[in-house]
N, C-alpha and C positions, 0 to 999 in steps of 0.2 A: 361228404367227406368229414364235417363237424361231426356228424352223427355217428362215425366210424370211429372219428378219436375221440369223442364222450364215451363210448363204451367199452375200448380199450381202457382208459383213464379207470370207468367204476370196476371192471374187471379186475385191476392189476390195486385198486383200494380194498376188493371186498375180499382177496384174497392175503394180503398183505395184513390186514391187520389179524386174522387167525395168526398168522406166521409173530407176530410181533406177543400177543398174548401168548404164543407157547416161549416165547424165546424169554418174557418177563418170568416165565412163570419155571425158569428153567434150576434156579438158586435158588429154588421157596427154601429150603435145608439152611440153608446158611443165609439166609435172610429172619428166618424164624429163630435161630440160634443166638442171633446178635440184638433180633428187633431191628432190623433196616425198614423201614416203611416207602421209602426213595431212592431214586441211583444216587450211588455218590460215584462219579467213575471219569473219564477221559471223554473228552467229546468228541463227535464226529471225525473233525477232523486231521486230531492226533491219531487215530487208530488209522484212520484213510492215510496219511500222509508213510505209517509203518506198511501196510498195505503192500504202496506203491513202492516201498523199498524191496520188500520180499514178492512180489507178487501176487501172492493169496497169502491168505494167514484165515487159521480151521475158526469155525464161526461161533463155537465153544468161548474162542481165546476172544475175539471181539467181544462177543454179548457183554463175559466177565469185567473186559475191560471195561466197558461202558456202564454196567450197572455197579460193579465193587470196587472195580480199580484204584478207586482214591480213599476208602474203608482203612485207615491208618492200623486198628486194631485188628485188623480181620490180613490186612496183607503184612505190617512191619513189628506185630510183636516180638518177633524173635527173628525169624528167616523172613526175605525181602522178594515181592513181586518186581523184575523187573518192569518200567513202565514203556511204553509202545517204542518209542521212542529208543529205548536203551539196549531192547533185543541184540542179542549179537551172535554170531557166527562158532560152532567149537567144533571142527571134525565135519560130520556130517548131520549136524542137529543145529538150530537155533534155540537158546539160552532164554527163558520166561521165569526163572524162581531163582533163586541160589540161597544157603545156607549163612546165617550173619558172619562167619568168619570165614568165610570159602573154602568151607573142608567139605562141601557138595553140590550139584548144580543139576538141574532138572530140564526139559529140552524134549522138543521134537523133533525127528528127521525133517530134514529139509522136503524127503519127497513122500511126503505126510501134510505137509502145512495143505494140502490141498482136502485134506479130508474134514468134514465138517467136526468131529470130536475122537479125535487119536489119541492113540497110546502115549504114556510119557515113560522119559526114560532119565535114570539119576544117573550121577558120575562121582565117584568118591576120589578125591586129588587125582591122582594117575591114572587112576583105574578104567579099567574101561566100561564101558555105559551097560547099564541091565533097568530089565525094564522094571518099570514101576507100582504103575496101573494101566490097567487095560486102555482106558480113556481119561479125559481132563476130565470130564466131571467131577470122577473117581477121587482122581489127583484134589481137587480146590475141596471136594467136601473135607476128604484126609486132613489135607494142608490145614484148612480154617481150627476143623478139631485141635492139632494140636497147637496152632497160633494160641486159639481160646485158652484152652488149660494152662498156655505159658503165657499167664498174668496178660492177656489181652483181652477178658472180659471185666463187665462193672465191676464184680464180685468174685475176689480170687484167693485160693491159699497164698498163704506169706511164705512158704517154707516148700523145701521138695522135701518130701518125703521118701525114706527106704523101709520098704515093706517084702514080704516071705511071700514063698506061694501058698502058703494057708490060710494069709491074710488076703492075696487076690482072691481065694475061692469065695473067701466071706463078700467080697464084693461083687463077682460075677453071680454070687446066688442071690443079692440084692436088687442090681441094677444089671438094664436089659445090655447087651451087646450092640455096638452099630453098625452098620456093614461098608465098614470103610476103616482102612489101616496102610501103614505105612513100613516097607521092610529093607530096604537099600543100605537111607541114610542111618537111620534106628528104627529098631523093631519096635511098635506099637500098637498100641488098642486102645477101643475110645467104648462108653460106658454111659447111659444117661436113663432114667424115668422121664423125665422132661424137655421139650423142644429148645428149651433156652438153656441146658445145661451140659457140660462133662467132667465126666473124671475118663484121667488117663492112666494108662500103664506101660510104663516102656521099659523095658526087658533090659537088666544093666547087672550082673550078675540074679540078683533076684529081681525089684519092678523098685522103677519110680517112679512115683504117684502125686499128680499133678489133677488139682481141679478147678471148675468156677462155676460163673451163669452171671445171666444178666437178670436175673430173679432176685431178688435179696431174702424170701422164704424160702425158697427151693434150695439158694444158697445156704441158709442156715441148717436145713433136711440135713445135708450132705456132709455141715459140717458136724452136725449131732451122730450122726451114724459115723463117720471115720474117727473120730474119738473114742468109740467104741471096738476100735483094734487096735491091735501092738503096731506101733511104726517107731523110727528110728528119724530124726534132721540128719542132713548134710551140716 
């Protein structure tokens, strides 16, 4: 009988920890963007305790909570992760992000929390919800990019800049694309040569253009090349 539950016991370790190394390894994106080298996030028991409130909650939204969720820069530069704890209820979605002044709010269907990385969906005041991104992933890479650009990395422009679209093309021929963006609450796009860096561009008659990194030469790159186009301050 001991020897039956020893080897359930190394069965359910030798499997668990592959599961545990793919779930670490799930935010290299946004671990490599910021330099995280450690969780900084919610422990066990706060995420168990929302859990038990909702039932399930997608394993996406756990992970994130547990390895970034406490990431001040990465969740509260501008728009706010709500924390485990704070979840709440709107219609037919549960509420995980919302915008700093509450003109939008992000959310999965309730009969979704069951899915391990689902769709999200935003809500602009009245409006009614449309979706976002296909999945969280999607969602946290987007979100983080434009946290970063707005002043939530080491190294950040002081100023928003307003720039044409002949001035984005000089930048899209420069710097690669990333394949994450954001359309609901504002049109966006995100712009980098480097893991620890972006420039952003969100669509506001022509583009505002917001950038940083946590580089302080890669930073300087970026800032020598956008001085090299026409922009305009707010």
């Amino acid at each position: 009988m001991f020897f039956i539950k020893l080897c359930d016991i190394m069965e359910e370790q030798m499997f668990e920890s592959p599961r545990r190394e793919k779930n670490q390894m799930r935010f290299s994106f946004i671990k490599s963007l910021f330099h995280v080298v450690e969780d900084i996030g919610f422990n066990d028991n706060e995420i168990e305790a929302a859990e038990k409130k909702w039932g399930i909650l997608p394993g996406v939204l756990k992970d994130y909570y547990k390895q970034l969720g406490k990431h001040d820069r990465i969740n509260k530069s501008q728009n706010y992760l709500r924390e485990p704890k704070s979840l709440y209820e709107s219609g037919n979605y549960v509420i995980f992000y919302i915008e700093n002044q509450g003109a939008a709010e992000w959310g999965i269907k309730i009969e979704d929390l069951c899915k391990e990385d689902p769709p999200v969906y935003c809500r602009l005041a009245a409006d009614k919800y449309a979706l976002e991104t296909d999945n969280l992933m999607e969602f946290f890479n987007a979100m983080t990019l434009f946290q970063a650009a707005s002043w939530g990395m080491t190294y950040s422009c002081e100023e928003i800049y307003m720039i044409s679209e002949e001035q984005a093309v000089k930048i899209r021929g420069k710097y690669k694309k990333l394949p994450f963006e954001l359309h609901q609450w504002c049109e966006m796009s995100f712009y980098a040569n480097n893991e620890d860096e972006v420039i952003m561009l969100m669509i506001n008659d022509d583009y505002d253009l917001l950038y940083g990194s946590e580089d302080e030469e890669h930073f300087k790159l970026i800032e020598e090349f956008i001085e090299t186009i026409e922009k305009d301050k707010y």
